[in-house]
C-alpha positions in Angstrom: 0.0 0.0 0.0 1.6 3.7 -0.9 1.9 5.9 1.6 0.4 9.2 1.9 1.9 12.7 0.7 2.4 13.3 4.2 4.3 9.9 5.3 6.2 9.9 2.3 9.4 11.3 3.6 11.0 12.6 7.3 10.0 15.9 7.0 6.9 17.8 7.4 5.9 20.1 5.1 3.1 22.6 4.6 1.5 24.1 1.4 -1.7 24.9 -1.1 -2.3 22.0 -3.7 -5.2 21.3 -5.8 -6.7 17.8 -4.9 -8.9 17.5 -8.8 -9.5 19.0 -11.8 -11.7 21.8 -10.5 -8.5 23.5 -9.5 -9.5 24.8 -6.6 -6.4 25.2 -3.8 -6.5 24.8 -0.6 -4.0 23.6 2.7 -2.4 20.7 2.0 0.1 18.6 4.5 2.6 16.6 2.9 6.4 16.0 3.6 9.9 16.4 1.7 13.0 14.0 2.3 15.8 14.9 4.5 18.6 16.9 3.0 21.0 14.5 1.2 24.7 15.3 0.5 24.1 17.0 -2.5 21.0 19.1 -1.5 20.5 22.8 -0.6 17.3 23.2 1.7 15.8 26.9 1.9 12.7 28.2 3.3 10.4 29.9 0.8 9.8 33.6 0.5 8.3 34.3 -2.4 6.8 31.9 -5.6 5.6 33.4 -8.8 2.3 32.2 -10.1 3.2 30.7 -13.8 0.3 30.6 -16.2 1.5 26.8 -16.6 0.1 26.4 -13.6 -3.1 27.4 -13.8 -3.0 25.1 -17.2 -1.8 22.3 -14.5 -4.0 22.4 -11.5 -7.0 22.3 -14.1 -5.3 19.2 -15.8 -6.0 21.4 -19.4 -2.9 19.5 -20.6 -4.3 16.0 -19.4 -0.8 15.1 -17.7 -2.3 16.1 -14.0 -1.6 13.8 -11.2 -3.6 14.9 -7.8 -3.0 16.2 -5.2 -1.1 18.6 -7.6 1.5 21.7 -5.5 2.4 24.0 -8.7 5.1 26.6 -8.3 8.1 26.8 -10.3 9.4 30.6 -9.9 10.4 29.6 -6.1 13.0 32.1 -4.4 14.4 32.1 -0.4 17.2 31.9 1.7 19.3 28.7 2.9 18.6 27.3 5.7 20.8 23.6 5.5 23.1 22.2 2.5 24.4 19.1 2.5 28.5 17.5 3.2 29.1 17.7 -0.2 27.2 21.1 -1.3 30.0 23.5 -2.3 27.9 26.0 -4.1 25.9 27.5 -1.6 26.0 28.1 2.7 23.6 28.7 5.2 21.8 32.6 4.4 22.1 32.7 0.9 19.3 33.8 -1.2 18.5 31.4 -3.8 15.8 30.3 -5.9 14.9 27.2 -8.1 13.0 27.1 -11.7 11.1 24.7 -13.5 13.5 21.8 -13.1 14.6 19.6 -10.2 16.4 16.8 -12.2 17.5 15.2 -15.0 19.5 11.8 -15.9 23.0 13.8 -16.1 24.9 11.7 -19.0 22.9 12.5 -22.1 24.1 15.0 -24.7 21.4 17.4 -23.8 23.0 17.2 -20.3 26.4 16.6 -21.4 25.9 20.3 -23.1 24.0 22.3 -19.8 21.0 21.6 -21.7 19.2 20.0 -19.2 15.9 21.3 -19.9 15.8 19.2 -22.9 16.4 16.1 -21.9 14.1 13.4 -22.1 14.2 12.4 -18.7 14.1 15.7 -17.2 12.2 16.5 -13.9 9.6 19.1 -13.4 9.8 21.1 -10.1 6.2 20.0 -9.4 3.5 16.9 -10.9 6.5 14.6 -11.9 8.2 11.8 -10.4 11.4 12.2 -8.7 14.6 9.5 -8.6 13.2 8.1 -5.8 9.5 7.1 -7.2 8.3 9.8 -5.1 6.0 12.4 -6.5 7.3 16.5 -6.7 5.7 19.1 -5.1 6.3 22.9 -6.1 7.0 26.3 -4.4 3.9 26.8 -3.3 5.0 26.0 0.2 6.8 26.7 3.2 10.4 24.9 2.4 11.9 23.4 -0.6 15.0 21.1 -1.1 16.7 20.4 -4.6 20.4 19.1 -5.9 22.8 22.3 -5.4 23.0 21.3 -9.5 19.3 22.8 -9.7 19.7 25.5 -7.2 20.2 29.2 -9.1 21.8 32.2 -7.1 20.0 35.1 -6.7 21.6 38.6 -7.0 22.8 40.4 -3.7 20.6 43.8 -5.2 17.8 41.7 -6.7 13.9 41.9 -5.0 13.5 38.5 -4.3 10.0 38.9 -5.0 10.4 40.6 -8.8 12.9 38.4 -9.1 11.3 35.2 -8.4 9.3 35.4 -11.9 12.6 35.5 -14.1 12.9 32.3 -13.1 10.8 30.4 -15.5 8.9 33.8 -17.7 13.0 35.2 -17.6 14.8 32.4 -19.1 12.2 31.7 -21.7 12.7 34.6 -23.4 16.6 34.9 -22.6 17.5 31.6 -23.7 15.9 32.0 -27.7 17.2 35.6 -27.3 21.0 34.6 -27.3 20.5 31.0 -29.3 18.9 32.7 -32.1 21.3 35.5 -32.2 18.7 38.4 -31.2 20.8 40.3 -28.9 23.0 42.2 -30.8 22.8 46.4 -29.8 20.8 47.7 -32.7 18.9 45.0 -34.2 15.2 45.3 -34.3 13.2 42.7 -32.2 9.6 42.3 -32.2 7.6 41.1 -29.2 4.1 39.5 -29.7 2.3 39.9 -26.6 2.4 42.4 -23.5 1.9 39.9 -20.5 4.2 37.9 -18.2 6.7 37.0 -20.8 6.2 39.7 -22.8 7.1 42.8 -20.6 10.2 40.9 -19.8 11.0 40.2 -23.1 11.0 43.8 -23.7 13.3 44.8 -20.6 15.7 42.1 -21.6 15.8 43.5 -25.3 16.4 47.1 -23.7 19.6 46.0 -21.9 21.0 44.8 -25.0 20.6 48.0 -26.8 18.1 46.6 -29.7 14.9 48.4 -31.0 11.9 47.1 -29.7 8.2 47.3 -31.0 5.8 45.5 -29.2 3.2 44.3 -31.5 -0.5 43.5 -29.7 -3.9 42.9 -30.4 -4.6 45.5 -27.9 -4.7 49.2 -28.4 -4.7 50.0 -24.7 -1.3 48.7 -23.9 0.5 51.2 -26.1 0.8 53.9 -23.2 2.4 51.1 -21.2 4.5 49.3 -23.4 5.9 52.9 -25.1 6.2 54.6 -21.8 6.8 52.6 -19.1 8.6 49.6 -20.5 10.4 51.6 -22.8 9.5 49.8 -26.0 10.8 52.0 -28.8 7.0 51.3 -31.2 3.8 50.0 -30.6 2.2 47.7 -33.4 -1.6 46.4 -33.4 -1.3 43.5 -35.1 -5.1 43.5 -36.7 -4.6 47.0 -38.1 -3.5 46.4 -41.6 -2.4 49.6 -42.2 0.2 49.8 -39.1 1.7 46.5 -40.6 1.9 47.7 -44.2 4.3 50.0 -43.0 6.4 47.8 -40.8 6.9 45.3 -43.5 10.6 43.9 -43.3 11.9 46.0 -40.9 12.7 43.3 -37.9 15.6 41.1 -37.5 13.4 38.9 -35.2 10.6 38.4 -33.3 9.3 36.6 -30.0 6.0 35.6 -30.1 4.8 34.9 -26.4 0.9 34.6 -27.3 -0.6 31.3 -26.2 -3.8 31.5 -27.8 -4.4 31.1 -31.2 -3.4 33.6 -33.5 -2.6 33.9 -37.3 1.1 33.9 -38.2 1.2 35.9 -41.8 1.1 39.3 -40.0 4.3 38.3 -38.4 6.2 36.6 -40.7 6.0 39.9 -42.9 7.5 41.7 -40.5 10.6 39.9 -41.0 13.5 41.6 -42.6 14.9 38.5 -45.4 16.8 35.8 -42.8 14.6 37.0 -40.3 13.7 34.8 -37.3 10.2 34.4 -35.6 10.9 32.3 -32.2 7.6 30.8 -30.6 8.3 30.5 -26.9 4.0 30.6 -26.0 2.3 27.4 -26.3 -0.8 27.6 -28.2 -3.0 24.4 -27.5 -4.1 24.2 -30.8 -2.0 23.6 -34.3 -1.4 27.4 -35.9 -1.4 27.7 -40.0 2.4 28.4 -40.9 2.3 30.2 -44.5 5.4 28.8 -46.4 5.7 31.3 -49.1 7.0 34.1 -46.5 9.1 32.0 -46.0 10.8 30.7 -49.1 10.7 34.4 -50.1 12.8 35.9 -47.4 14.5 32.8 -46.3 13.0 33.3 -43.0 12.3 31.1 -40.2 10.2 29.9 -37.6 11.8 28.0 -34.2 10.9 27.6 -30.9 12.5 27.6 -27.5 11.9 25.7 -24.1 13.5 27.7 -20.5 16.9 27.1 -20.5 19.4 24.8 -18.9 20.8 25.7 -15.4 23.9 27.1 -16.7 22.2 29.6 -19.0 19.6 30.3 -16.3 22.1 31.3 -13.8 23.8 33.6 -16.7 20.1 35.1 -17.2 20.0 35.8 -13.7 23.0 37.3 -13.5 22.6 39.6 -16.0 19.1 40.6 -14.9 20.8 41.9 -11.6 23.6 43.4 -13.5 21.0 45.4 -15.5 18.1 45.9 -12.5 15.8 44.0 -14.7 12.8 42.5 -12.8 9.4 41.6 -13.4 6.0 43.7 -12.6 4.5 41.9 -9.9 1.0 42.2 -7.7 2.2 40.7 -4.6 -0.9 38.9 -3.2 -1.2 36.6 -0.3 -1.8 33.2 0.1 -5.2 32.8 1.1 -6.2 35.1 -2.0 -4.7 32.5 -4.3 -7.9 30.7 -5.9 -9.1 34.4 -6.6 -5.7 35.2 -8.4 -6.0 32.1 -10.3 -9.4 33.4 -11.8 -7.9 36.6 -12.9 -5.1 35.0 -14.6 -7.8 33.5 -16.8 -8.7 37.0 -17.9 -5.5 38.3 -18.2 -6.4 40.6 -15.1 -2.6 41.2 -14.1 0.2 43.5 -14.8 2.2 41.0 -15.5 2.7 38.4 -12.8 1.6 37.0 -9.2 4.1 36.7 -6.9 2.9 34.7 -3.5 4.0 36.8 -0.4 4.7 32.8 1.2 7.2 34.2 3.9 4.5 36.5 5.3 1.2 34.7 4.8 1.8 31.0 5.2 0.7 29.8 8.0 -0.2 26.0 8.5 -3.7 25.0 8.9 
């Protein structure tokens, strides 16, 4: 017979899980393991809300296992590392993403891509080494390998920092793979939200030209203004596009709703490069002549691996980059989660858990 979440493992732990598909949170008991050699334990401060978890609680992807703990964008300070831990001490501040493992000897890993390999680990609603389930930040402690633990700046906000974590590295990692970082080149960024806005500061501190192309009229004052962006596109207004036409190097499209590709891909200067990093849940129509015309193309881009986040980070505190947060607490997290269904945020939830968790 299995044991319970809370019987699992030596530890007692505290947090908000959903327990079906209804996705309703609530107090959940469980337990973690004790800290092994390799691991770094740290009390949690702060944990972004990540729209991927919202898709998760609601098992909208159908890979949902209950009770389901989301939270992926997980920042705090060290409380216990392990004999062997040579990273990280007692009081740092830290943070982990949207990984916890991986199987260490595959190319993917071989190359600090860890975030594409096949057996990688998911911070929450996977299945650790030991046959245990994971549980995410959503809670009052967390423990992961030092390998998955990410430093946080000295003169970084841990709570605008914590979203970086997973919306900061997906648009940093396609940013520097595909070659879009260069001072002066002209990047486009579909979509104003939680990827988006970051998207925009990240482009900033590389010196490039931004426009921020939207379907929504309203968020040219804040994209122009108090982002920074350097143009403002409404993507159903034909005549704005007609006079954009093949003016940008590349484009991150952060949308994950369905949405028509042609607007975009004219954008495109010839070897221009439109990067999807949003996940639309349905297939999207990809003209080909565009493409054979300009000799464009269309790629995607999953996180990053732990090297690269770490290097995100990094240059995020270099460059005073955070994210916009509403800082909410815990016991208003079923109401933030219908919100984020309407978009009703400017641009991410971050859970006050230092300050408002409490157990039941």
């Amino acid at each position: 017979m299995s044991k319970s979440p809370e019987e699992e493992h030596p530890r007692k732990a505290f947090g908000w899980a959903a327990r079906d598909s209804s996705g309703v949170l609530s107090p959940f008991k469980f337990s973690r393991r004790a800290t092994g050699e390799e691991d770094v334990t740290f009390k949690v401060l702060y944990c972004g809300i990540c729209h991927s978890d919202l898709h998760s609680i609601k098992n909208e992807w159908g890979l949902s296992t209950y009770p389901l703990l989301p939270g992926h964008e997980v920042v705090g300070v060290v409380t216990e590392v392990g004999s062997k831990v040579t990273k990280f001490k007692v009081g740092d501040k830290v943070g982990v993403g949207c990984m916890v493992g991986a199987c260490h000897s595959c190319d993917h890993c071989k190359n600090d891509l860890e975030n594409y390999c096949p057996k990688s680990i998911q911070t929450y609603n996977s299945t650790y080494h030991d046959g245990t389930r994971t549980y995410g930040g959503y809670s009052d402690f967390m423990i992961a390998n030092e390998r998955y633990i990410v430093r946080m700046p000295e003169n970084m906000p841990l709570d605008g920092g914590a979203p970086l974590l997973c919306a900061g590295i997906t648009v940093y990692s396609p940013m520097k793979y595909y070659g879009l970082c260069s001072p002066g080149m002209h990047l486009g960024v579909v979509g104003l939200g939680g990827l988006g806005h970051v998207a925009v500061k990240f482009a900033k501190a590389f010196g490039m030209k931004v426009t921020v192309i939207s379907t929504s009229p309203a968020k040219k004052q804040e994209a122009l203004e108090r982002l920074g962006a350097d143009d403002f596109l409404v993507s159903r207004d034909q005549g704005q596009i007609q006079t954009a036409i093949g003016t940008m190097d590349g484009i991150i499209d952060t949308v994950s709703a369905e949405h028509p590709l042609l607007p975009l891909m004219v954008l495109l200067k010839t070897n221009g490069k439109l990067v999807m990093v949003g996940a639309p849940n349905r297939p999207l129509d990809l003209p080909v002549f565009p493409l054979l015309m300009g000799r464009k193309m269309v790629g995607g881009s999953l996180i990053g691996g732990l090297k690269e986040t770490q290097e995100m980070i990094d240059f995020a505190g270099k460059h005073s980059i955070t994210a916009d947060i509403e800082l909410i607490p815990i016991d208003y997290l079923n109401t933030a989660m219908e919100r984020l269904v309407k978009a009703d945020v400017k641009y991410r939830f971050v859970i006050d858990i230092g300050n408002t968790l409490t157990p039941a």
